[in-house]
Backbone as numpy.savetxt, mean C-alpha at the origin, in Angstrom:
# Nx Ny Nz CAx CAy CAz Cx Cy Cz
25.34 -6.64 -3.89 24.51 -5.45 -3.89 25.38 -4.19 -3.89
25.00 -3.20 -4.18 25.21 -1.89 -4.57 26.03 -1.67 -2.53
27.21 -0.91 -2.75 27.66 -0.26 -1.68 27.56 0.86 -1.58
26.76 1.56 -2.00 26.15 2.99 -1.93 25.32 3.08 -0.33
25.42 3.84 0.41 24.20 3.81 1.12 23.16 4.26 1.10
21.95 3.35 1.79 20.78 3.91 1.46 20.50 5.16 2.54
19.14 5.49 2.08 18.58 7.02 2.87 17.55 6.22 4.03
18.02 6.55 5.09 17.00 6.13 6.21 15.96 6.63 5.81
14.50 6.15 6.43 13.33 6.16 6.25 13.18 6.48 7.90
12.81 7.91 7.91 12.85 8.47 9.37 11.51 8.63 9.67
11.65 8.23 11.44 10.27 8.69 12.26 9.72 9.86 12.50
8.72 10.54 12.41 8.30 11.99 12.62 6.87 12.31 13.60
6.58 12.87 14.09 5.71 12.47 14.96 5.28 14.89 14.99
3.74 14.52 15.18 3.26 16.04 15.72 3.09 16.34 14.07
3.17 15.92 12.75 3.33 16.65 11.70 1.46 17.11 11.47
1.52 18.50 11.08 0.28 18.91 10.52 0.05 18.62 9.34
-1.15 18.19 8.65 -1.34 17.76 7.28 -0.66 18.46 6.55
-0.49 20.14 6.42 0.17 20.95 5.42 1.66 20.44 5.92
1.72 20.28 6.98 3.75 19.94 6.50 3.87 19.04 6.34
3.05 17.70 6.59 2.83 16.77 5.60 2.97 16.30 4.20
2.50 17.25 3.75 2.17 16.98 2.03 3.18 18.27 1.51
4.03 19.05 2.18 5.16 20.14 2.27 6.36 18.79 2.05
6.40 18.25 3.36 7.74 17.39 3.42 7.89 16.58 3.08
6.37 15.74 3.07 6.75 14.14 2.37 6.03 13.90 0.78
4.99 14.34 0.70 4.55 14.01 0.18 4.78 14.61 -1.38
5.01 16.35 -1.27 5.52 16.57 -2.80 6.65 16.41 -2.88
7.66 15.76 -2.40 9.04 14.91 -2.67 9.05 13.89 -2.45
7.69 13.47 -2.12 7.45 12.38 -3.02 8.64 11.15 -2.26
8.81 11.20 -0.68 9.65 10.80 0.34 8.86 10.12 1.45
9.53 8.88 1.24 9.08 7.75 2.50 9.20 8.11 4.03
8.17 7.85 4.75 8.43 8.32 6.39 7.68 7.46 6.87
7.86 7.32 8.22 7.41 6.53 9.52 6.42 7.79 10.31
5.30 7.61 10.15 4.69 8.81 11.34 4.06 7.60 12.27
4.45 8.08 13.34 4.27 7.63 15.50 2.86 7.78 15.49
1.84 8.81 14.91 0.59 9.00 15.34 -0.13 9.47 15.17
-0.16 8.62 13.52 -1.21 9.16 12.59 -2.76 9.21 12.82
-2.59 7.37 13.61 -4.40 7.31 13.50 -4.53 6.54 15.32
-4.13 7.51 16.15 -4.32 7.35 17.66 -6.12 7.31 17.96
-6.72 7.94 16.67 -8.48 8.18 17.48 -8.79 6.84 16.27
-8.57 5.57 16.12 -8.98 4.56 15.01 -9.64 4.07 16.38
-10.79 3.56 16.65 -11.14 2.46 17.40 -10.39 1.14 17.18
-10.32 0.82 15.72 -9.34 -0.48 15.88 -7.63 -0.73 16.51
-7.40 0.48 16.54 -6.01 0.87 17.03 -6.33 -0.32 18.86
-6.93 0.08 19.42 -7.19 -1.09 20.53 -8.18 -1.82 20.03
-8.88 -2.05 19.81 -10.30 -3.64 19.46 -9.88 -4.49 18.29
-9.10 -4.10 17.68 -8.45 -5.42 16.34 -7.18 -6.15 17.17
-7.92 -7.50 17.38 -6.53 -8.44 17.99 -6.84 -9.59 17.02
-6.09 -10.55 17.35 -6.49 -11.56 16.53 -7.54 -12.44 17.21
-7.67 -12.22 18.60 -8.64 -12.77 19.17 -9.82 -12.10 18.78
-10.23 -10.57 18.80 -10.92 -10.23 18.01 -11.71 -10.81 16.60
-10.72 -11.02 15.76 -11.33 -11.59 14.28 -11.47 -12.88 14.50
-10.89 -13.37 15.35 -11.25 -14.94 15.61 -12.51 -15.14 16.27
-13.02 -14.20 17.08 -14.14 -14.80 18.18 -15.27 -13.90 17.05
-14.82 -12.99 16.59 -16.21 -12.37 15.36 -16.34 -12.80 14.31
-15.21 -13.35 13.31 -15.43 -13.69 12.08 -14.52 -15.25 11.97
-14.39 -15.99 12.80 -13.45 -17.50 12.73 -14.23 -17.68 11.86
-15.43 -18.43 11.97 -16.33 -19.03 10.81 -15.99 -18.85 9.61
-15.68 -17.73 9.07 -16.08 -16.92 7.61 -14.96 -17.31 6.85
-14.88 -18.00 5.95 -13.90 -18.44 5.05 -13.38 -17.67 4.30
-11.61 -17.77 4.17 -10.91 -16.75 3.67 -10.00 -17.75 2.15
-9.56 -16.89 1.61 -8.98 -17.96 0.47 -7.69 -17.28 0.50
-6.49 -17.68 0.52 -4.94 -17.31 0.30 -4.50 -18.41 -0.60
-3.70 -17.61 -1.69 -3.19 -17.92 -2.75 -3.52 -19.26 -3.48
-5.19 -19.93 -3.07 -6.03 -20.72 -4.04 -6.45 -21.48 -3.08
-6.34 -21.39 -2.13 -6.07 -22.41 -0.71 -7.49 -21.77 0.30
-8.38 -22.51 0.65 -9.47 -22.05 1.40 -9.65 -22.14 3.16
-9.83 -21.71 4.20 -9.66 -21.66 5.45 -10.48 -20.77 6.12
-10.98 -21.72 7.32 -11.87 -20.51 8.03 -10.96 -19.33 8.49
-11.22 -18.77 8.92 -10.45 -17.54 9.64 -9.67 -18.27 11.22
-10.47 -18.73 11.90 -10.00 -19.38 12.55 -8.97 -20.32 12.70
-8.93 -20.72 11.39 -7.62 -22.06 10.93 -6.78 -21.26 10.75
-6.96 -19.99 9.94 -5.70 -19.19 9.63 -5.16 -18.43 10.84
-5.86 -18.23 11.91 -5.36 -17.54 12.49 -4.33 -18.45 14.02
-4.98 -19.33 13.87 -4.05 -20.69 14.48 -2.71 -20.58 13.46
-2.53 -21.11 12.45 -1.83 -21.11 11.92 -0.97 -19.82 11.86
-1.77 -18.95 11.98 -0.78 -17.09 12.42 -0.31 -17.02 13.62
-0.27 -17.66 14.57 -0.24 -17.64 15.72 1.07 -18.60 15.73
1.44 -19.32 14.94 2.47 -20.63 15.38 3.14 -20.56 14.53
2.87 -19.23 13.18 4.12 -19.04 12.32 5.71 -19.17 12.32
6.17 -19.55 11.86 7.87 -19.55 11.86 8.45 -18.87 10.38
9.49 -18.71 10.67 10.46 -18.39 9.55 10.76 -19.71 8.84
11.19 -20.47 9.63 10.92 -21.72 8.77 9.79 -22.23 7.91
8.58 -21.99 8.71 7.31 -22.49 8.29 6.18 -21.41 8.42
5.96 -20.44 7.77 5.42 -19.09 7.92 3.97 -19.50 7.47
3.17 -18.91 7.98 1.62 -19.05 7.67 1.14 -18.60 6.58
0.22 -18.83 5.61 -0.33 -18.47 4.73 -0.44 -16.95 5.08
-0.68 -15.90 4.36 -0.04 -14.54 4.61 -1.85 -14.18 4.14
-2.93 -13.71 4.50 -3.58 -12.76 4.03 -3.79 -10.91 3.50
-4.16 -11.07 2.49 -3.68 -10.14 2.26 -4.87 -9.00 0.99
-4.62 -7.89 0.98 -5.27 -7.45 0.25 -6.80 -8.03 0.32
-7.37 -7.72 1.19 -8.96 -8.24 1.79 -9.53 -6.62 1.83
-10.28 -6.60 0.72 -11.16 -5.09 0.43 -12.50 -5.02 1.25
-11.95 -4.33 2.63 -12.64 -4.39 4.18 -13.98 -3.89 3.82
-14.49 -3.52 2.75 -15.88 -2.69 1.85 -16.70 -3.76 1.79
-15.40 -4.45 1.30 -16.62 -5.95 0.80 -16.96 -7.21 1.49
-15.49 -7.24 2.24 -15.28 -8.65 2.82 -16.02 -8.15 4.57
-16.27 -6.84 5.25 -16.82 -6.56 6.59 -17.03 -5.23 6.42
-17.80 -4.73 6.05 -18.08 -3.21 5.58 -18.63 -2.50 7.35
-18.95 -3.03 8.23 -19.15 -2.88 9.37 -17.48 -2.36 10.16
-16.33 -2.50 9.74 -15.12 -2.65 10.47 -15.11 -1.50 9.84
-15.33 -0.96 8.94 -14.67 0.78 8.62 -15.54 1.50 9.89
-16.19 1.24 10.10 -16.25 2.87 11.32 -15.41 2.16 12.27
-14.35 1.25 12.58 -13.09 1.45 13.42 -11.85 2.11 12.99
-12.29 2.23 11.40 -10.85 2.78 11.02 -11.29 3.87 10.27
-12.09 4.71 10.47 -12.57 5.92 9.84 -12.73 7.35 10.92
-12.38 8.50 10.51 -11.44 9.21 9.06 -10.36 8.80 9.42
-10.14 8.47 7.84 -8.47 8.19 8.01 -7.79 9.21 8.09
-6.38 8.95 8.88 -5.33 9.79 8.93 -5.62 10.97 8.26
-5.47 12.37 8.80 -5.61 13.92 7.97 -4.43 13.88 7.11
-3.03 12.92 7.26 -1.77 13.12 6.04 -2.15 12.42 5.28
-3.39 11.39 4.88 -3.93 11.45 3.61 -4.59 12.10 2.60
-4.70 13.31 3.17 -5.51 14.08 2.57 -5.24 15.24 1.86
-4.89 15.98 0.66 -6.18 15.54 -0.18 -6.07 14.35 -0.82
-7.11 13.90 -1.45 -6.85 12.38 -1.68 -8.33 12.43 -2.64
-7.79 13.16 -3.93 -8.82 13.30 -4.85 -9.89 11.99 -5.63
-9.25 10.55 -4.77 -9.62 9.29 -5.34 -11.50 9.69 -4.58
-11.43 10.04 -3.40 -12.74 10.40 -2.45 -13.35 11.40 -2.79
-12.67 12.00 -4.31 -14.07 13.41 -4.81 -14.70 12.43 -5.21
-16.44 13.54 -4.92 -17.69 13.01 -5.71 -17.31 13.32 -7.10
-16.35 14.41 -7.40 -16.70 14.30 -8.83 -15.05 13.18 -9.65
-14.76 12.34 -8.96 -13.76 11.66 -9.85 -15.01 10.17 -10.04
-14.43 9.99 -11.46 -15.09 9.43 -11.93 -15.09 7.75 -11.67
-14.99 7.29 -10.68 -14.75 5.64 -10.76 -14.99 5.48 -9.15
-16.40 4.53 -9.13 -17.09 4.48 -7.91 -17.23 2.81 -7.62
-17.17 2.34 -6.87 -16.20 2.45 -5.84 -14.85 2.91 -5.50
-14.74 4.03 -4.67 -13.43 4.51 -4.83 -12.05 3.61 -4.66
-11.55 3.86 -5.68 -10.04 3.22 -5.54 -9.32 3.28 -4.57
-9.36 4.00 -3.35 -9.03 3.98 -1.98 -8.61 3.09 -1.56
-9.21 1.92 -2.38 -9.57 0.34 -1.64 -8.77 0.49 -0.48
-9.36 0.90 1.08 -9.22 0.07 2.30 -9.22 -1.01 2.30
-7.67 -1.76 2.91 -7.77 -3.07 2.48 -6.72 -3.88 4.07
-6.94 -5.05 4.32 -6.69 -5.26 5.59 -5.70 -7.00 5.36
-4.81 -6.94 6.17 -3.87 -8.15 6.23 -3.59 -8.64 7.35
-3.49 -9.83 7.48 -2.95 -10.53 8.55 -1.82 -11.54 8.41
-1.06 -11.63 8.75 -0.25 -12.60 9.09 0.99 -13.15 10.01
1.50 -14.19 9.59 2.20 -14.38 10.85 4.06 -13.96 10.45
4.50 -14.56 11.15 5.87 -14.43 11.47 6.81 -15.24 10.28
7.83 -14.69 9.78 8.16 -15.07 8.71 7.50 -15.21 7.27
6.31 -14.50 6.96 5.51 -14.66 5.69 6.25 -13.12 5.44
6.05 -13.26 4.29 6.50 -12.01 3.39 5.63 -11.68 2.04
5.37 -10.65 1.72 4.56 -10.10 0.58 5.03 -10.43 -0.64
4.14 -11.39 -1.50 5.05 -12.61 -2.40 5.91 -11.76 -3.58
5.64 -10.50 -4.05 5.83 -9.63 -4.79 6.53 -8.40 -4.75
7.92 -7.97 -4.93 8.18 -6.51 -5.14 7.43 -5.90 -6.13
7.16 -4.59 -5.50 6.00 -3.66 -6.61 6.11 -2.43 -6.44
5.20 -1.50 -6.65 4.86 -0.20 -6.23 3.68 -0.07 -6.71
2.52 0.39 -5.91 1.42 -0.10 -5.82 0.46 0.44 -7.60
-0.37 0.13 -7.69 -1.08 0.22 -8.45 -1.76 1.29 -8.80
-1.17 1.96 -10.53 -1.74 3.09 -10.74 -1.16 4.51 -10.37
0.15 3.65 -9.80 1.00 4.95 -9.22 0.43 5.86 -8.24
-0.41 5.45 -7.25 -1.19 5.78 -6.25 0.06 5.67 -5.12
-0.35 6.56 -4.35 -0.14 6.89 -2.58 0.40 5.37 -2.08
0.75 4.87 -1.22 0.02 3.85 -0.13 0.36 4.52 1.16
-0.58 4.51 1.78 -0.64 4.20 3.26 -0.73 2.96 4.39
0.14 2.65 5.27 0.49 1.24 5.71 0.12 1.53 6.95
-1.19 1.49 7.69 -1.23 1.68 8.96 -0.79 0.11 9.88
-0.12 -0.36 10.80 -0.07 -1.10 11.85 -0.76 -1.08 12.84
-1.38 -1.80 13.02 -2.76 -2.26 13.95 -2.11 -2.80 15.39
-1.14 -4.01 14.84 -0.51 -4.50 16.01 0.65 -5.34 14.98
1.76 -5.58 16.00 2.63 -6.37 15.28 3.69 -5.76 15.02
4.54 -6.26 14.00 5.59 -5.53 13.15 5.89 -5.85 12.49
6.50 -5.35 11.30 6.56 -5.68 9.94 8.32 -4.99 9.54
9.06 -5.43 8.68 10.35 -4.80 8.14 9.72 -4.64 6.40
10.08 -3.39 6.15 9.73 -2.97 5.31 11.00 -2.58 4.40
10.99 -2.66 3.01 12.15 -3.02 1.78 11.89 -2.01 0.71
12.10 -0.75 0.78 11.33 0.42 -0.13 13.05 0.56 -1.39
12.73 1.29 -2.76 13.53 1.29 -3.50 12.87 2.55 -4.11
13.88 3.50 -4.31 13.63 4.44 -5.13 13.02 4.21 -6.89
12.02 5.25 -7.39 11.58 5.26 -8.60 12.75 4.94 -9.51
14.04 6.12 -9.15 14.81 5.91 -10.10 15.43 4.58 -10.80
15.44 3.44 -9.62 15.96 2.47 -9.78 15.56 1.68 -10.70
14.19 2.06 -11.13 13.20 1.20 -11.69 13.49 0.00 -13.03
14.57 0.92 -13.53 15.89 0.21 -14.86 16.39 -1.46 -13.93
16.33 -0.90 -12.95 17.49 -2.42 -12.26 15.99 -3.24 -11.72
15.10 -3.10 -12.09 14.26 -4.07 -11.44 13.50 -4.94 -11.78
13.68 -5.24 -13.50 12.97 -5.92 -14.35 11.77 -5.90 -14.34
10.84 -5.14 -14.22 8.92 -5.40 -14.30 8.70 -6.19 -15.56
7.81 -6.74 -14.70 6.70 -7.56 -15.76 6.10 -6.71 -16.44
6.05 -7.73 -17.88 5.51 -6.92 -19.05 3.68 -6.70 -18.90
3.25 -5.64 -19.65 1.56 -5.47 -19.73 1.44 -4.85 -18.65
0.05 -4.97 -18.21 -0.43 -4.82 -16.84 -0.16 -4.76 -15.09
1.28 -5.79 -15.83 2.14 -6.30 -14.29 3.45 -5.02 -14.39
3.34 -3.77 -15.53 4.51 -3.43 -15.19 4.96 -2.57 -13.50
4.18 -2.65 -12.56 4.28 -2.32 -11.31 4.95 -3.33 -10.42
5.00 -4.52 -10.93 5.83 -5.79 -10.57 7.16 -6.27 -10.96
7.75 -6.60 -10.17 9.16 -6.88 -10.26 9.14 -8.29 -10.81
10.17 -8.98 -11.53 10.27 -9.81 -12.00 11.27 -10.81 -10.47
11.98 -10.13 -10.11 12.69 -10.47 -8.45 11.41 -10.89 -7.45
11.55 -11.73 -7.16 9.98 -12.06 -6.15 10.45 -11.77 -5.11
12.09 -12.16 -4.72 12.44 -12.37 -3.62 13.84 -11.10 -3.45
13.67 -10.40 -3.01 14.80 -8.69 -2.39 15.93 -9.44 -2.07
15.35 -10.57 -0.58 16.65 -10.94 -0.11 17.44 -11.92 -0.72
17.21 -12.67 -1.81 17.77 -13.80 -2.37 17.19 -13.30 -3.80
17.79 -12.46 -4.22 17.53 -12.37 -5.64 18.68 -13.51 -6.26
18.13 -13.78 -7.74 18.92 -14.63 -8.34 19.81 -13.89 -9.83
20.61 -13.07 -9.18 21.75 -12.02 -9.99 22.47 -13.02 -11.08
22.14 -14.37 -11.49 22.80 -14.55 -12.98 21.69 -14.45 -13.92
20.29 -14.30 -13.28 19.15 -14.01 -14.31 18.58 -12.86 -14.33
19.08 -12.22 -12.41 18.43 -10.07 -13.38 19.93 -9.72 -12.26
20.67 -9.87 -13.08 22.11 -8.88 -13.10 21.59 -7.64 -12.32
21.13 -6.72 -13.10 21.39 -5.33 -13.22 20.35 -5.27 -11.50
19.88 -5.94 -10.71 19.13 -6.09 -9.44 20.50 -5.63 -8.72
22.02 -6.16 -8.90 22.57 -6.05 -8.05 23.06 -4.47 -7.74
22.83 -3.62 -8.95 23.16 -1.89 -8.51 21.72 -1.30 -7.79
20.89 -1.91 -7.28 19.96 -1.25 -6.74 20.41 -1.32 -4.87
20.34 0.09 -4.61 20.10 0.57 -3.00 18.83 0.41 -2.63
18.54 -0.04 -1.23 17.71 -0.34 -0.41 17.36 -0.10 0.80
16.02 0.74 1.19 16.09 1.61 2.54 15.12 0.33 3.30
15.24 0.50 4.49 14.68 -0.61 5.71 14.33 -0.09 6.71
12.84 -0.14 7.39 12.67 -0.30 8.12 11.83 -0.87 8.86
11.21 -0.96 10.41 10.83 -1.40 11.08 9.12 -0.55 11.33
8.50 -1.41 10.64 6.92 -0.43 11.06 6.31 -1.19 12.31
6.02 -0.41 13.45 5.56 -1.04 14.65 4.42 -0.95 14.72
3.30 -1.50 15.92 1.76 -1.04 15.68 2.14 0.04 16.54
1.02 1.06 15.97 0.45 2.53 16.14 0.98 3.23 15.26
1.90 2.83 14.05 2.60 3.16 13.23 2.23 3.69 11.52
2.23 4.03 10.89 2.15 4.20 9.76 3.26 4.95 8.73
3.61 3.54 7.73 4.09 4.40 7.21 3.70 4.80 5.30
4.44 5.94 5.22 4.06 6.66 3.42 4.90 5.98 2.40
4.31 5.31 1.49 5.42 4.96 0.48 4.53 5.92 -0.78
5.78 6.82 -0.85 4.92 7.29 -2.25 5.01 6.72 -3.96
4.00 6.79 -4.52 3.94 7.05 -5.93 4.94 6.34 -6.30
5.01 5.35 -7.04 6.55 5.04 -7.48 7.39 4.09 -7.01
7.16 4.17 -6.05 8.30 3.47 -4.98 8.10 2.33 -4.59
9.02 0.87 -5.56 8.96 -0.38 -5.19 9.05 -0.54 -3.76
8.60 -1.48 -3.19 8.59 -2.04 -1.80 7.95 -3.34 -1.36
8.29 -4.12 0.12 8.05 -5.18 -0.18 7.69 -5.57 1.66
7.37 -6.71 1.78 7.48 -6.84 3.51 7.91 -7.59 3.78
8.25 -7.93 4.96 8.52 -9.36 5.98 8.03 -9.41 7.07
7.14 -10.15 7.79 6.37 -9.96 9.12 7.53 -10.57 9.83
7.32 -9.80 11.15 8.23 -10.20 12.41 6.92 -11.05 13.40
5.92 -10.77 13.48 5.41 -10.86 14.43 4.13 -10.96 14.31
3.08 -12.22 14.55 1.81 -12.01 13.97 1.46 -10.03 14.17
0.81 -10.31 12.80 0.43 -8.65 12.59 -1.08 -8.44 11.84
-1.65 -7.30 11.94 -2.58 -6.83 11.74 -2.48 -5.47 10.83
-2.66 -5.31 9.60 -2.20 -4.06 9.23 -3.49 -3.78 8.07
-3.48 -2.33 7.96 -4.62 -1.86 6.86 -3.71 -0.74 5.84
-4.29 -0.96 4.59 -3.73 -0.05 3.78 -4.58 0.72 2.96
-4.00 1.63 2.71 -5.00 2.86 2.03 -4.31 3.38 0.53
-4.81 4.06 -0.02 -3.99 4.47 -1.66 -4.97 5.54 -2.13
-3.76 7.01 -2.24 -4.27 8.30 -2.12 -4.01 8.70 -3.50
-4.36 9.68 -4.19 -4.19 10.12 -5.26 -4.18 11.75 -4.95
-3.19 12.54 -5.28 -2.99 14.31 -5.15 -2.27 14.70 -6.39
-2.03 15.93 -6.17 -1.25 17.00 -7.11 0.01 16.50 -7.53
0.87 15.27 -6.53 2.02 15.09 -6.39 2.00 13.96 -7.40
1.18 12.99 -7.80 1.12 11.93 -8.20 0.08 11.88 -9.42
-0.67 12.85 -9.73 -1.87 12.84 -10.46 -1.34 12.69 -12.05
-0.29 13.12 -12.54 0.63 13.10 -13.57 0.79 11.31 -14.30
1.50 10.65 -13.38 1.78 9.26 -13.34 1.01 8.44 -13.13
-0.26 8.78 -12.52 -1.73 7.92 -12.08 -2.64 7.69 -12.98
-2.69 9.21 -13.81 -3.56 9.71 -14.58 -3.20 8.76 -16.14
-1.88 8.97 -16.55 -1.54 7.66 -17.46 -1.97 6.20 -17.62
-1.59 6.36 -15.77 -2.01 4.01 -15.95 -3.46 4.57 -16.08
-4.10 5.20 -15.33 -5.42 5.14 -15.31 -6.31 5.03 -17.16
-5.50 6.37 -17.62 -6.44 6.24 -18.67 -6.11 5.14 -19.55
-4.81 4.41 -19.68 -4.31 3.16 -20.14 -5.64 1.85 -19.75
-5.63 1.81 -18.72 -6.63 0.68 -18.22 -7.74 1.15 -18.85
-8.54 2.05 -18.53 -9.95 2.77 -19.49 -9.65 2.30 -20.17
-8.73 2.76 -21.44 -8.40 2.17 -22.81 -8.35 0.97 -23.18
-8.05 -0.06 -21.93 -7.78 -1.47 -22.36 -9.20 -2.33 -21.76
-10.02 -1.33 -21.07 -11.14 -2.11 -20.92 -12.62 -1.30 -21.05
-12.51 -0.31 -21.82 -13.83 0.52 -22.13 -13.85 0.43 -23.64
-15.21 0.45 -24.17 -15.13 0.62 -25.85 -15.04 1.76 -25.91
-14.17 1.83 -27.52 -13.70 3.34 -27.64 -14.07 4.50 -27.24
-15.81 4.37 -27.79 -16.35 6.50 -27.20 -16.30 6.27 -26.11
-16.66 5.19 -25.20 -16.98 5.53 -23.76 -15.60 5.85 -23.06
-14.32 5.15 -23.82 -13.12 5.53 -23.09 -12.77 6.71 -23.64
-12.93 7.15 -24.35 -12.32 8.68 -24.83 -12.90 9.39 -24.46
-14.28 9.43 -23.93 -15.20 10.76 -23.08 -14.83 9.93 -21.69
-14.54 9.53 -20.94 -13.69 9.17 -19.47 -12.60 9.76 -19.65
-11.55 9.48 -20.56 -10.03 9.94 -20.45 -10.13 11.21 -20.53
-11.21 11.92 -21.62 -11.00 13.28 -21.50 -11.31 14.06 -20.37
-12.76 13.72 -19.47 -13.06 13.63 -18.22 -12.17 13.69 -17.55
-10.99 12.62 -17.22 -9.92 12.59 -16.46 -9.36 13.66 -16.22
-8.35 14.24 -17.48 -7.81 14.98 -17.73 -8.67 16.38 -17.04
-9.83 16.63 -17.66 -10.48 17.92 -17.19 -10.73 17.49 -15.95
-11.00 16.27 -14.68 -10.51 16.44 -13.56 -9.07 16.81 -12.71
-8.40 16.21 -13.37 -7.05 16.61 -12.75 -6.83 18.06 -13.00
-6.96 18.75 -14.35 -6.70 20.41 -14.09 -7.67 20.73 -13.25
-8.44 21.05 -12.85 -9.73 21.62 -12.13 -9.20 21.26 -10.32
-8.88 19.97 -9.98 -8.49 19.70 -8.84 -7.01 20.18 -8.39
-6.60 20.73 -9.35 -5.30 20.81 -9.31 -5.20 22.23 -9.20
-5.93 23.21 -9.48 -6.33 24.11 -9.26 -7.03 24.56 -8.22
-7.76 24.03 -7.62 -8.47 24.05 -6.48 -7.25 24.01 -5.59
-6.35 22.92 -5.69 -5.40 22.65 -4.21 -4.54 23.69 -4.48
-4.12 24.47 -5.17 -2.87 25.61 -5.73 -3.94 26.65 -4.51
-5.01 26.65 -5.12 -5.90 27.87 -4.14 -5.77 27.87 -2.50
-6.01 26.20 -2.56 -5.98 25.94 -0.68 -4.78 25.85 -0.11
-3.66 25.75 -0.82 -2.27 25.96 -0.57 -1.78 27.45 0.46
């Protein structure tokens, strides 16, 4: 690997939304904030005993494989590095317990603005997707990526801890993406054991690390491959913002997908739509600035 060093991914704590989206967010720079979402009800009432004694019954499916909640969460509970538990993941809390968002609602004020939640952007259910994970100790997120659509993420920690594997945009040359649809995906599944006689150019990429604890959240912006490793059965929810900072690069995949799944007029009066949303919102936030 690259002997360059990487840029810590620092803790910040007390930030107001405007120095928020001042410091991190239009540079478009990874951070750890201490106490983002202290008023979440789930911040104390999500344990795993929790989802076990409310939803054990309710059958969950990981990577083709079917299980009550209860089985999985036994199995989260006795995880190893050796033998790591089926990892849940990406569970769209709208659909799968639409009752659990008023524990995690309003989100964090450093999400905001977060033009995916105008009435007037055009794609309902909002792309926000609130989305919720569990797993145990030694499972890891099967995929390096950067999330979808070139959107925000937000990584709140519920409980647990997680080591987190972030890579700058620039790097994006050394990281082989999958072709089409998957180009947000790394062809490297694995950060720590990449296999450098089949993607060489993996080995000039720098790599920032850290430790997300519960009460924690952290920003990966726009761009920015990243990946996980659970330390510790964990509980975590994620969010995906869209602003001024990112609307450029979003606005592309976005109208790309329209294009690859709307018939023509209907995608060319959306894309143009798009477009006349992003100036108009973009204008608005220059005002509230």
């Amino acid at each position: 690997m690259s002997s360059s060093r990487p840029a810590a991914v620092v803790r910040r704590s007390g930030l107001t939304q405007r120095q928020f989206v001042s410091e991190f967010v239009n540079t478009l720079t990874p951070v750890i904030v201490t106490d983002g979402f202290e008023h979440w009800t789930a911040r104390t009432r999500w344990t795993l005993s929790f989802f076990r004694e409310r939803y054990g019954a309710r059958q969950v499916e990981v990577d083709g494989v079917a299980y009550t909640l209860s089985q999985l969460i036994d199995l989260v509970e006795h995880s190893t590095a050796a033998a790591p538990a089926p990892y849940l993941r990406n569970v769209l809390i709208e659909d799968w317990a639409p009752e659990l968002l008023a524990d995690i609602l309003p989100l964090p004020p450093h999400t905001r603005p977060n033009w995916l939640d105008s009435w007037f952007f055009p794609e309902r259910p909002s792309l926000t997707s609130l989305e919720l994970y569990i797993g145990g100790a030694g499972a890891m997120f099967p995929v390096l990526h950067y999330d979808n659509l070139h959107t925000h993420a937000f990584l709140m920690q519920i409980c647990g801890a997680k080591e987190y594997i972030v890579y700058s945009p620039d790097q994006s040359a050394f990281m082989y993406p999958q072709e089409g649809s998957g180009s947000n995906k790394s062809s490297v599944n694995d950060p720590e054991h990449p296999d450098l006689q089949r993607y060489p150019l993996f080995s000039r990429t720098v790599a920032s690390r850290c430790v997300l604890r519960a009460g924690e959240m952290l920003f990966v912006p726009a761009g920015w491959w990243h990946s996980a490793k659970i330390l510790e059965p964990t509980i975590t929810v994620s969010a995906n913002t869209v602003n001024r900072a990112n609307w450029t690069s979003f606005a592309i995949d976005y109208i790309d997908r329209i294009r690859r799944h709307r018939a023509r007029p209907q995608a060319a009066a959306m894309a143009a739509y798009a477009r006349c949303f992003g100036f108009i919102a973009s204008l608005v936030t220059m005002c509230l600035e």
